[in-house]
N, C-alpha and C positions, 0 to 999 in steps of 0.2 A: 530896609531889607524886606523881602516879601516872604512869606510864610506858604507860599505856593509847595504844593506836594504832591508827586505822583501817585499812586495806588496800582500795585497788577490789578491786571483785567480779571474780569470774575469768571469769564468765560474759557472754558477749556480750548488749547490749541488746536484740536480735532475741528471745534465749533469755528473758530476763526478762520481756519484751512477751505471749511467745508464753506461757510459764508465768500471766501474771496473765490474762492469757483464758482460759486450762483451770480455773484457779481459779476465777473465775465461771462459766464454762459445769459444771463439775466441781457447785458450790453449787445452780444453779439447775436445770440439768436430766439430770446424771446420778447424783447422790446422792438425789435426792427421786424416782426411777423405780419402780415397784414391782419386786420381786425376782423374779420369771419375765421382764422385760424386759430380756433378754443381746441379742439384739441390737440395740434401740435402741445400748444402753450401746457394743456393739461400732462400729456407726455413728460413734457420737461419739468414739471415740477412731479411727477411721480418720480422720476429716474433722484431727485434731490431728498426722496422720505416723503413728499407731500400725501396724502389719502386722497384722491380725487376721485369722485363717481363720475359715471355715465354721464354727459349732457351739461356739465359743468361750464359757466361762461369766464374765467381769468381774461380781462382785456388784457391789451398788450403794452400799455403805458402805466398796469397794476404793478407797485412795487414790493414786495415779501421779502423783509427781511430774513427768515429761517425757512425756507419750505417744509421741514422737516417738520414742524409744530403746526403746519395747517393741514386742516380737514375741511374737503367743499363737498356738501352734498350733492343728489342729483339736480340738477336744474339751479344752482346755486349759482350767483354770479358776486365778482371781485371789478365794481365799473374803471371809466376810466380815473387814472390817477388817484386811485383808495393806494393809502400806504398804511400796509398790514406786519405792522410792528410786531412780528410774530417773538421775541424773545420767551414764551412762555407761547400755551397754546391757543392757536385762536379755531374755532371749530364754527363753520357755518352749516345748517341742517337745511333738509332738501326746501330747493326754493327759496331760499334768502337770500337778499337781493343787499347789497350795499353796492350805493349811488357815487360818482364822480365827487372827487378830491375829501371821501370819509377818513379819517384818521383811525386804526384799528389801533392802542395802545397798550403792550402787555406788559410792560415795564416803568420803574418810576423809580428813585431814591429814596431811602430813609434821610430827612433830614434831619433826623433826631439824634442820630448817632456822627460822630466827626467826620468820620469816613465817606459818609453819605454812600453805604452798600445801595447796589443792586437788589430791588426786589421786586419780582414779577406775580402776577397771577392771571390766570387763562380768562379767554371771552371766547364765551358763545350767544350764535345769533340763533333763534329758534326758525324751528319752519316755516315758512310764509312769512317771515319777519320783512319789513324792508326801513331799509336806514336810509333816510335820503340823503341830498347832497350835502358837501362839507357841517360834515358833524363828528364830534369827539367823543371817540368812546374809550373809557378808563380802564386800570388793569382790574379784572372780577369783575365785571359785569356782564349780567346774563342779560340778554331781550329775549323775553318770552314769543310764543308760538303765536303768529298773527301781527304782533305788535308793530306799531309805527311808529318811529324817530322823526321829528319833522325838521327839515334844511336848516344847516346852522347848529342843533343842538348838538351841549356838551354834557355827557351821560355819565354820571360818578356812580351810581347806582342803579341794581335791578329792575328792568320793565317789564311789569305782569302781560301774560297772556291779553292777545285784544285791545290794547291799549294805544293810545298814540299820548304820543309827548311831543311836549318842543319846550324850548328856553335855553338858558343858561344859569343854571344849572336845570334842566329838562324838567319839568311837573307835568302833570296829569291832565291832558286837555279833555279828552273825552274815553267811555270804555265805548265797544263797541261786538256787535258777532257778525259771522260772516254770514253775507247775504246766498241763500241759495237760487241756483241760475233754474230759470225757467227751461221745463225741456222742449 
């Protein structure tokens, strides 16, 4: 006999309601947009709670589970195929850049407790931050202002200012400051 058990959802039916209209609105008119159209795409995730600034880049194959919990700064971009597990908040500041098929992850389970509840906590990417391709980032973790994720890395933990990481579990390849442009 199997011990198999359901659990309610932890998510309010308002959330559920409002998620299965991003879903279709997500299907029919911000996924099928052509790819120079960031602001349409920005539009539509204001109209859902999103905070979206001026100049903002959402490609059109970016998946966002809750629009209502992301924040894109100016100049911010969501590449192609980043899914932005927004359950909890995910907040990008002006200029940060996450690369093609990044995982944004604000959610995970207690497996400590039987139930295995729901428990999220927000990411933020700092400014000038850039996350490159397929890389995982965990629920609470900050990337600091500058910092770099390098392709592949899986991020559990905070990345100071100026830094670049990579691995699995991501470590500290080098620190670094920004180079000033000649005028």
């Amino acid at each position: 006999m199997s011990d198999a058990r359901s659990f309610p959802s932890p998510h309010s039916y308002r959330n559920r309601v409002g998620r299965l209209l991003w879903a279709l609105v997500w299907h029919m008119l911000f996924r099928p947009s052509p790819r120079p159209f960031h602001p349409w795409r920005c539009w539509l995730l204001r109209l859902f709670g999103a905070k979206v600034e001026q100049g903002a880049h959402p490609y059109p194959s970016a998946r966002i589970w809750a629009p209502w919990n992301l924040t894109m700064g100016e100049g911010s971009c969501l590449g192609d195929h980043v899914d932005c597990y927004a359950v909890d908040r995910v907040t990008l500041e002006p200029y940060a850049t996450i690369s093609q098929y990044t995982f944004l992850c604000t959610a995970s389970h207690d497996y400590t407790v039987g139930e295995m509840p729901v428990i999220t906590a927000p990411i933020r990417v700092g400014r000038r931050a850039w996350v490159a391709a397929d890389v995982f980032i965990g629920p609470g973790v900050t990337i600091g202002e500058g910092a770099v994720v390098g392709a592949r890395a899986s991020v559990f933990r905070n990345v100071d200012p100026w830094t670049v990481v990579g691995g699995n579990p991501a470590r500290i390849i080098k620190k670094y400051e920004l180079q000033q442009e000649e005028p």
